[in-house]
Rosetta silent file (secondary structure, phi, psi, omega in degrees, C-alpha in Angstrom):
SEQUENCE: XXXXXXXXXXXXXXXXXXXXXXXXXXXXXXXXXXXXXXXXXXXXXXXXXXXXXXXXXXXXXXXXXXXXXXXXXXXXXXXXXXXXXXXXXXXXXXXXXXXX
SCORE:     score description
SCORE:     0.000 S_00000001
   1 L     0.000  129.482 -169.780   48.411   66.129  163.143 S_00000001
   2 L  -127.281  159.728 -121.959   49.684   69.436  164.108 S_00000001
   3 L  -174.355  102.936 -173.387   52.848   69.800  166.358 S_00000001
   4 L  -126.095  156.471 -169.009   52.787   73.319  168.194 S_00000001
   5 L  -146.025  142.097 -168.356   56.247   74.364  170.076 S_00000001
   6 L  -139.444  126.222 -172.230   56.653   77.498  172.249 S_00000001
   7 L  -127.501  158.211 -171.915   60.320   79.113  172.346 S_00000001
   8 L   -92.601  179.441  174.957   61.279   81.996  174.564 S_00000001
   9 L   -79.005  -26.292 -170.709   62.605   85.375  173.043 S_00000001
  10 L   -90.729  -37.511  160.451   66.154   85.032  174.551 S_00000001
  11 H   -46.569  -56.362 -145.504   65.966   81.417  172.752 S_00000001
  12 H  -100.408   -1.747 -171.183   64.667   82.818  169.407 S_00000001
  13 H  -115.503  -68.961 -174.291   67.336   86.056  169.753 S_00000001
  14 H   -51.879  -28.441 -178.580   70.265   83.423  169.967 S_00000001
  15 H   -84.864  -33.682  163.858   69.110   81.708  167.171 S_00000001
  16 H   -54.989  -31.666 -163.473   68.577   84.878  164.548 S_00000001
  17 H   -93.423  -19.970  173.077   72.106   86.122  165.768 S_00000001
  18 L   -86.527   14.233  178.332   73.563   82.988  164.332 S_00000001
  19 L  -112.931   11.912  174.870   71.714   83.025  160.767 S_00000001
  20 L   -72.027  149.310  169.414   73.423   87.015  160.359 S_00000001
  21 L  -102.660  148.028  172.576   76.232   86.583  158.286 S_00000001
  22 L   -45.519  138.264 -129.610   79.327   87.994  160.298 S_00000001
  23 L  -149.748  101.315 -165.331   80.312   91.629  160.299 S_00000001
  24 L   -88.587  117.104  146.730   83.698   91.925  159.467 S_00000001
  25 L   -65.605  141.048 -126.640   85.845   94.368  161.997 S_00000001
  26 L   -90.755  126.631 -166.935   87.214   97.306  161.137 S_00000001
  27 L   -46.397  137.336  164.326   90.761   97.093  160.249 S_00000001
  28 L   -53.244  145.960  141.351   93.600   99.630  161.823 S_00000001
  29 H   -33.202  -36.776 -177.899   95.089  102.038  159.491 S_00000001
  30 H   -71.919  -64.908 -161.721   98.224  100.652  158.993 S_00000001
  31 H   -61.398  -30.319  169.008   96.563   97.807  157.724 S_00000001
  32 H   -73.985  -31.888 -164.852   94.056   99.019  155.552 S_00000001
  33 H   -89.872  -10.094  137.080   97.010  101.596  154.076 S_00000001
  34 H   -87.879   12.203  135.085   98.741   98.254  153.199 S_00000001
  35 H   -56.379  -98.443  179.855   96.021   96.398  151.605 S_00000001
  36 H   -19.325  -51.671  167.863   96.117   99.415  149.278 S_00000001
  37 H   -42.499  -55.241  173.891   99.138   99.804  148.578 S_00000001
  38 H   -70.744  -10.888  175.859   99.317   95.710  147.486 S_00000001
  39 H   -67.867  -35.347 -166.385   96.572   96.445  145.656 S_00000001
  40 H   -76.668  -33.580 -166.995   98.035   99.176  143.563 S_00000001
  41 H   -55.327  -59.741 -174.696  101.365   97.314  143.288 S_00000001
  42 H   -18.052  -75.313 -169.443   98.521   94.028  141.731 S_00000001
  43 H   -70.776   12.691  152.951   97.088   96.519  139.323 S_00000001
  44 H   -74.832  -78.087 -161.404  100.572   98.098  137.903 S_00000001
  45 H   -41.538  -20.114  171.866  102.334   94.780  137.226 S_00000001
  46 H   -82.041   -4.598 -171.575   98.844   93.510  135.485 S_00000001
  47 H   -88.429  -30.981 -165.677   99.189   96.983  133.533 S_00000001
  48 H   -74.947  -27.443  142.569  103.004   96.623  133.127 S_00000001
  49 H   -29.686  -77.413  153.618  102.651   93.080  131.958 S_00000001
  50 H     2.190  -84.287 -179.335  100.468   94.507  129.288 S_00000001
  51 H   -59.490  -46.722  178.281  102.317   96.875  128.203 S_00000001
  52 H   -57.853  -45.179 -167.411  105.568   94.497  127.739 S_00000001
  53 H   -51.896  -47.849  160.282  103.503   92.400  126.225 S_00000001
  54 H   -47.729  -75.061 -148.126  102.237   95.056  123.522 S_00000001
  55 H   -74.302    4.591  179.207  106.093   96.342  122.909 S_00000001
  56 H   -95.199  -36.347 -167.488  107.387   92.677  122.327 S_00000001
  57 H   -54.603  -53.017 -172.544  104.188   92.564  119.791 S_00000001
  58 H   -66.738  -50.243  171.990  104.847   95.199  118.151 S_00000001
  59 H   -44.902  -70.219 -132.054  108.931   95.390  118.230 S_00000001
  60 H   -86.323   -8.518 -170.303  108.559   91.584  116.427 S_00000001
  61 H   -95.992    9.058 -176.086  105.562   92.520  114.093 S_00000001
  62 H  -117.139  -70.192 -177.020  107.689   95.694  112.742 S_00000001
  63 H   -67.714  -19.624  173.399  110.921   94.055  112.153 S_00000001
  64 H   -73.916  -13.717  165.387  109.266   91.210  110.540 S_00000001
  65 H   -67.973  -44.005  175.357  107.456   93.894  108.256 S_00000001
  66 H  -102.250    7.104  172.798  110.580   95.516  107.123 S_00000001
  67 H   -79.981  -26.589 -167.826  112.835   92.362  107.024 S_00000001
  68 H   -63.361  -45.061 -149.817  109.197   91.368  103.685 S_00000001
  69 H   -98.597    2.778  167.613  109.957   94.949  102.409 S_00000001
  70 L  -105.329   30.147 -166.672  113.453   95.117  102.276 S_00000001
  71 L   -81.904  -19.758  148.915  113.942   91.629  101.072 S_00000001
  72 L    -4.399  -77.718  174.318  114.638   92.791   97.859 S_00000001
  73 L   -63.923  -32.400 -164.140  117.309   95.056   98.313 S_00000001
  74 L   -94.810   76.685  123.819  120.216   92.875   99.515 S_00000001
  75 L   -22.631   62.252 -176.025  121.404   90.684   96.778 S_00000001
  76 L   -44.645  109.395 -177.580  123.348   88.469   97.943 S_00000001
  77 L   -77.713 -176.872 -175.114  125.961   87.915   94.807 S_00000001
  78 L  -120.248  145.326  150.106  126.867   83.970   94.319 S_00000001
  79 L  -124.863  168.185  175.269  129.824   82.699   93.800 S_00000001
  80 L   -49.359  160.554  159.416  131.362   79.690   91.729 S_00000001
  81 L   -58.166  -21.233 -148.282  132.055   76.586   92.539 S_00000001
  82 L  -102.816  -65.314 -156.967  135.601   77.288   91.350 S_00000001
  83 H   -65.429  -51.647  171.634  135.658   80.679   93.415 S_00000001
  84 H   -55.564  -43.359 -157.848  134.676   78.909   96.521 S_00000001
  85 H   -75.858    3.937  170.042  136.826   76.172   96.557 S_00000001
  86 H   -74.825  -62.698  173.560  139.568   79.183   95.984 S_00000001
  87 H   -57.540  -71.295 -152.642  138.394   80.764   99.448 S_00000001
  88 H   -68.623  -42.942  161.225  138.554   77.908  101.042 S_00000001
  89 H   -29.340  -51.443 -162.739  142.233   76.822   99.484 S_00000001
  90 H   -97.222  -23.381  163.165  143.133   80.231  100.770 S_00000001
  91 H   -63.360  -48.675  170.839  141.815   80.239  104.286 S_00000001
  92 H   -32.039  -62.620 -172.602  143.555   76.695  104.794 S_00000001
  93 H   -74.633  -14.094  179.306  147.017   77.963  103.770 S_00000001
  94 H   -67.387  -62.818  177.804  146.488   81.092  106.152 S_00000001
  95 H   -13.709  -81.711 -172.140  145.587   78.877  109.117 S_00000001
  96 H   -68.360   49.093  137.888  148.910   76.859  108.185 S_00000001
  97 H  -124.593  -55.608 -165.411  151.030   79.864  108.015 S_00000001
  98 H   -73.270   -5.244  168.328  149.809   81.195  111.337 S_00000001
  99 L   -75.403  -43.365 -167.924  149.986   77.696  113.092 S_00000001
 100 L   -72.898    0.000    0.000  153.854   77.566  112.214 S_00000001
């Protein structure tokens, strides 16, 4: 069973212009030179992001490299048990002179 259908050309022209995809119109200047603009602003702040991002890396990956290579150097001397409880003895009575 065959099924034959006859469409006019002004039928068959409305239906083709609605399977186009839409044709976007063209923008003023002003508008196009701000689209551009927000664009450039996008791509800085993704570069400037970046960048902070590097100098944070780097700043914390440097001082933790020279806090390894100078840990050495600083000697912290110790003191006694005796010698502390001496500091502290002596901070006390300073307080309690400068309270009275």
């Amino acid at each position: 069973m065959t099924q034959v259908l006859s469409v006019s050309a002004t039928t068959a022209g409305y239906v083709t212009d609605t399977l186009r995809p839409v044709q976007k119109g063209t923008r003023s200047p002003y508008v196009e030179q701000i689209n551009q603009q927000i664009e450039a602003k996008k791509e800085l702040n993704k570069a400037e992001g970046i960048t902070r991002t590097a100098i944070a890396t780097l700043k914390d990956s440097t001082a933790i490299g020279l806090h390894f290579m100078k840990a050495g150097e600083h000697r912290h001397p110790r003191a006694s048990l005796e010698e502390t409880r001496q500091a502290y003895r002596d901070a006390e009575d300073l307080a309690d002179e400068q309270a009275e």
